[in-house]
N, C-alpha and C positions, 0 to 999 in steps of 0.2 A: 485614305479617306478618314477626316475626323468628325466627332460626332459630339456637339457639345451637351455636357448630360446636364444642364439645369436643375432640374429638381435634386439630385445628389449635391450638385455643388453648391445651391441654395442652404441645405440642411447641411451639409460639413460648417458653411460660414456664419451660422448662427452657433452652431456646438465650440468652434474656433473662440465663438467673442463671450461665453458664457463658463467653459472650464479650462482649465491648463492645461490638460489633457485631453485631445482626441485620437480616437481609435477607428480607424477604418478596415471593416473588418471582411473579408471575403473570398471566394473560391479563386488560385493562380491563373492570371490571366483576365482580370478580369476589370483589366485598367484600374488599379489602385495605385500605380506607381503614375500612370500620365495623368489622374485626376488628381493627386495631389503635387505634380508640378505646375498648378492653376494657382497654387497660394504661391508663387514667388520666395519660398523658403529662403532665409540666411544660411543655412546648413543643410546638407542632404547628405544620409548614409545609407547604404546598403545591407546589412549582414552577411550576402550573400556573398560580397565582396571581402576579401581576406584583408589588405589594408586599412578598411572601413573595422573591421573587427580590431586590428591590433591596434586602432584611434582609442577603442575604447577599454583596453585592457586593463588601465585603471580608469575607472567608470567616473569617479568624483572628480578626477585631473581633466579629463577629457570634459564634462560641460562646462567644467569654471571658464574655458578659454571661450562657449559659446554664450551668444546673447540672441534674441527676436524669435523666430519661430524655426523651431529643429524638427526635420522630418526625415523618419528612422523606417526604412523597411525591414520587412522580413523579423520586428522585432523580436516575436516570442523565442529565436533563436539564443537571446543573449536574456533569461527571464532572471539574473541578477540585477538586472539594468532598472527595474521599480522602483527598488524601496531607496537607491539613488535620486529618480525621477523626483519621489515624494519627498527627499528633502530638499529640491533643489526648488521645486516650485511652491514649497513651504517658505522657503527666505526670499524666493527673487520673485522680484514679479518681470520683471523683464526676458522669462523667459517661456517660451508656448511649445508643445509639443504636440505632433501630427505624428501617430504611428502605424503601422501599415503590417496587416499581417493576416496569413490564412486558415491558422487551424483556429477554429471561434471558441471550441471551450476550452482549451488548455489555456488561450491568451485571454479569455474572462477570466477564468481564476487568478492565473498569473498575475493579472495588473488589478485586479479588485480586489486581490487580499493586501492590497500594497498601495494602491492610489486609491481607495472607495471613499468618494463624493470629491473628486479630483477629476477621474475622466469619465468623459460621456462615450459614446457607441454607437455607429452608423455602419450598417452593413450594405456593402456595395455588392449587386449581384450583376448580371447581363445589362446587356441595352434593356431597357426599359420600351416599350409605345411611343411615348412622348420625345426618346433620342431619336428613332430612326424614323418617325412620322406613320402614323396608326395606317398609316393607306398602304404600308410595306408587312403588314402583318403577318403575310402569308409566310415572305424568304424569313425573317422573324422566328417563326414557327419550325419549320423546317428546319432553318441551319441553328437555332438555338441563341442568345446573347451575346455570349464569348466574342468580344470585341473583333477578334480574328477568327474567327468562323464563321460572324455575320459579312465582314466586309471584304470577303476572299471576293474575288474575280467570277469565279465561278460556282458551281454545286460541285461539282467535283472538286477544286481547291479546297471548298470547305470544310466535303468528306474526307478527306487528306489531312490535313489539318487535325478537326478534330479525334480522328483513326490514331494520329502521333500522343495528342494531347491524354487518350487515355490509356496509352501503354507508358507515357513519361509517367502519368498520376499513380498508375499501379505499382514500377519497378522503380521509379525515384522519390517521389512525393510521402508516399508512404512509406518505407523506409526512413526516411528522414524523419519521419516524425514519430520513432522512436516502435514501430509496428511493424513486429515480425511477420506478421502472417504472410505464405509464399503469395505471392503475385497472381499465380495462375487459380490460386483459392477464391483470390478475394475477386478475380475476374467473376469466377463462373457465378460466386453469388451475385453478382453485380447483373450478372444474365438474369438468374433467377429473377432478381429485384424488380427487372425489364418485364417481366410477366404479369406483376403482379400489382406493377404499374396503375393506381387509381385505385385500388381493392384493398380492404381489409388484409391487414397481415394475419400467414397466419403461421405463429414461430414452429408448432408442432411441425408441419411439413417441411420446412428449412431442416429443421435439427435432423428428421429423418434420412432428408437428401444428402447432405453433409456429414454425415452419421457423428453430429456434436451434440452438446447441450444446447437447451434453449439460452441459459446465460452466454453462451459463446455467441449464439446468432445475433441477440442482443447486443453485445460488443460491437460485432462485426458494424451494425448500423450505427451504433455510434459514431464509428468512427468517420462512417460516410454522412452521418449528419453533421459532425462537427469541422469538415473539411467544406462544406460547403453542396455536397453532390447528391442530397438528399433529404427532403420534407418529410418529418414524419408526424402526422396531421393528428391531433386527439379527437378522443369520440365527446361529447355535449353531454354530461352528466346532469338530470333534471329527474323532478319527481313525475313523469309525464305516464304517470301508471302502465306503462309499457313496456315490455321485453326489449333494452336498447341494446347493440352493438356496444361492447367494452372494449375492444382493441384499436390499434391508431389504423389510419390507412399511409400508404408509403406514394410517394412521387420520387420520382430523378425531379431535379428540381429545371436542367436543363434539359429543353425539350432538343435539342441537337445534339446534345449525346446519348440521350434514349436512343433517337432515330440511329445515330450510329451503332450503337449498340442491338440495335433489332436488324442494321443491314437496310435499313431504308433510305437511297438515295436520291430521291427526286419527290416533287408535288403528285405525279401521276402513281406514283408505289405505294403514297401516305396515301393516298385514297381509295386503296383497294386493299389497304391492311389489315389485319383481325384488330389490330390494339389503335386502330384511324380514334373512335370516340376516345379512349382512355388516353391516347396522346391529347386529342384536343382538351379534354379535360385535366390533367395537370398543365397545359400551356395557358390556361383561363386562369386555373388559382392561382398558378402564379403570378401571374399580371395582376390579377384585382390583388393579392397579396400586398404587391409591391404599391398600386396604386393607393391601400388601403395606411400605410406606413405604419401596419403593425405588426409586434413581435410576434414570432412564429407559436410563444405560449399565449397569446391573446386570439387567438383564432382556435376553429375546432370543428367538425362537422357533424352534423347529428343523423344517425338512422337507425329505425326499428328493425329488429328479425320478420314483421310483416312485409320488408319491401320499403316503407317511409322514409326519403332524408333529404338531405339540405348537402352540397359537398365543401359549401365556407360558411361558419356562423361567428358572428361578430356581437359585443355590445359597443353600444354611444349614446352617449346622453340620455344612460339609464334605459334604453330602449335593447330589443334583438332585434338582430338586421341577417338577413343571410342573403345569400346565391347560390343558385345551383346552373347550373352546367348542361348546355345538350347543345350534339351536334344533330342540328335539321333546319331546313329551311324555314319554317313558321312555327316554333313551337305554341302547343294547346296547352290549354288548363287541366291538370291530372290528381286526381286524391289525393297522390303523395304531397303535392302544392297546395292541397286545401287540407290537408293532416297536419303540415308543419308549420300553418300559418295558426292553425288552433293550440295544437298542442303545445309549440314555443312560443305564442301570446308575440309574433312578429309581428314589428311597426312595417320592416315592407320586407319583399321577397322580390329580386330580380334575378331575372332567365335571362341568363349570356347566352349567346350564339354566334354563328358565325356570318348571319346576313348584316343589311345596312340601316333597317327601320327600327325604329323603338316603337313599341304599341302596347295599350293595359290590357291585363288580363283578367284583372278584379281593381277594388279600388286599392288592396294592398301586394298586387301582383304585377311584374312591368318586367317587356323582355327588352332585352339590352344588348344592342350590337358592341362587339367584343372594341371597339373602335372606338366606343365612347365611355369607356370605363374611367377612361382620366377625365373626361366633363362632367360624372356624375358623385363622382367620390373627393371630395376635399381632401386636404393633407390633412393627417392625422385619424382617419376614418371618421371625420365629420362627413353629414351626408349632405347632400345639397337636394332642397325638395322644389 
């Protein structure tokens, strides 16, 4: 089954025709190798490939023989390979680079201290709404984006699947990526994480459970955010004379491998869960995230120690825009709604859900089926009113 992802391949083919550099960036598995055999590359390397490696063992010999557009997976493995890059695409112009890689902040540093204002940056996550079609939301939900966990056969193939997918990530992935910590460590925090899913972090209790430092738990999320496996959302700094929340809140950023991860196999399990709201709520920001196409430091949610908050806050066109999140069939108009439209001076506030109507709730309040997120939000988190 393929799924043609449009809106990625729209934005790779503008980044293509404006730098010499692009980078696509995102968690393994996650179709960055079959969406960039859509550019018809002259050249195609692997890293992960030993041959493809010993092409480039001298790095300058090796591109002088290429010309048109070279796309390199698994880059950040070979991170001598830039300051080559930047001289090659400093004399030639005939030649374009697509590079393909999963750990996001070692490979920003690596190619920004070496290509900076040479390559752009496109991060590719799950299926999107708009690939598998918004009226599929539900298996969406459920089995998560991972190209191969949405399009397994069954729920159970999928469960399988992704069950493999995160004991590969733990005893190979990370490893590889230069990270000792044992396997079965970074599982259990990974459990913990499972819990805490949609809430406030809070490191004290980590460090206690793991009898570490808070700078070590700190790490530990790094390292799962910079792999791709983990949102960690900042809290909305304002002079709003109110006691705010100063800590981030944490998501899995896949909602199928939480589920896997909590043991949850089917739609009828997800609905009878303790963490049902707190899944559907990281399965919404991420969506409007993606639909919103901005970077993870341009978003932030705002909430008072009263109970008040908003769980995405955005600016555009000099205005604050947010969303919050509930799972019910009609949601109402609630203080905390009429708090944060005051206090953050919101141009609007929309209520995701999981039903199929859009209806107002004030003239700057509108609940919004999870379905139509891509109708309502332009590229670029322009809004459409």
């Amino acid at each position: 089954m393929y799924f043609k992802r449009k809106s990625d391949l729209a934005r790779i083919e503008r980044l293509l025709r404006s730098f010499p550099v692009t980078a696509i960036l995102g968690p393994r598995q996650s179709g960055k190798t079959t969406l960039a055999r859509e550019f018809k590359a002259n050249h195609s390397f692997d890293f992960e490939n030993p041959r493809d490696l010993a092409f480039f063992s001298e790095p300058m010999l090796a591109l002088d023989r290429l010309s048109g557009l070279v796309v390199i997976d698994e880059v950040q493995r070979v991170p001598e390979l830039f300051p080559v890059i930047r001289h090659v695409v400093d004399s030639r112009k005939d030649l374009r680079f697509l590079i393909l890689g999963s750990a996001s902040r070692d490979l920003i540093r690596q190619s920004s201290e070496s290509l900076a204002g040479r390559i752009a940056y496109h991060e590719l996550g799950g299926f999107r709404l708009t690939d598998v079609g918004a009226e599929h939301w539900r298996s969406l939900w459920l089995r998560g984006g991972l190209p191969r966990a949405y399009a397994a056969a069954t729920d159970a193939d999928s469960r399988l699947w992704r069950e493999q997918y995160v004991a590969t990530f733990l005893e190979r992935d990370i490893p590889q990526l230069g990270i000792t910590i044992p396997a079965a460590t970074l599982r259990r925090f990974w459990l913990m994480l499972c819990h805490y899913h949609g809430q406030v972090i809070n490191y004290a209790e980590f460090s206690r459970s793991f009898g570490v430092s808070d700078m070590t738990i700190r790490r530990y999320l790094e390292i799962l955010e910079g792999t791709f496996m983990v949102r960690l959302l900042q809290p909305w700094h304002s002079n709003a004379g109110k006691r705010l929340v100063k800590r981030p809140k944490v998501y899995l950023r896949d909602s199928g491998l939480l589920h896997t991860l909590l043991s949850v196999t089917s739609e009828q399990e997800l609905s009878t869960h303790s963490k049902l709201g707190a899944s559907w709520e990281g399965f919404a920001v991420e969506c409007a995230s993606r639909c919103l196409g901005k970077r993870n430091e341009e978003l932030s949610f705002w909430a008072t120690h009263a109970g008040a908050e908003v769980d995405l806050l955005w600016q555009a066109r000099g205005s604050n825009l947010a969303i919050e999140v509930k799972y019910a069939d009609a949601p109402r108009l609630t203080p905390s709604m009429a708090s944060a439209i005051h206090d953050l001076e919101l141009k609007h506030l929309w209520v995701v859900y999981p039903g199929e109507r859009s209806y107002p709730l004030s003239d700057k309040i509108t609940v919004l089926p999870l379905t139509e997120l891509d109708a309502t939000f332009a590229a670029r988190g322009s809004v459409v009113f």
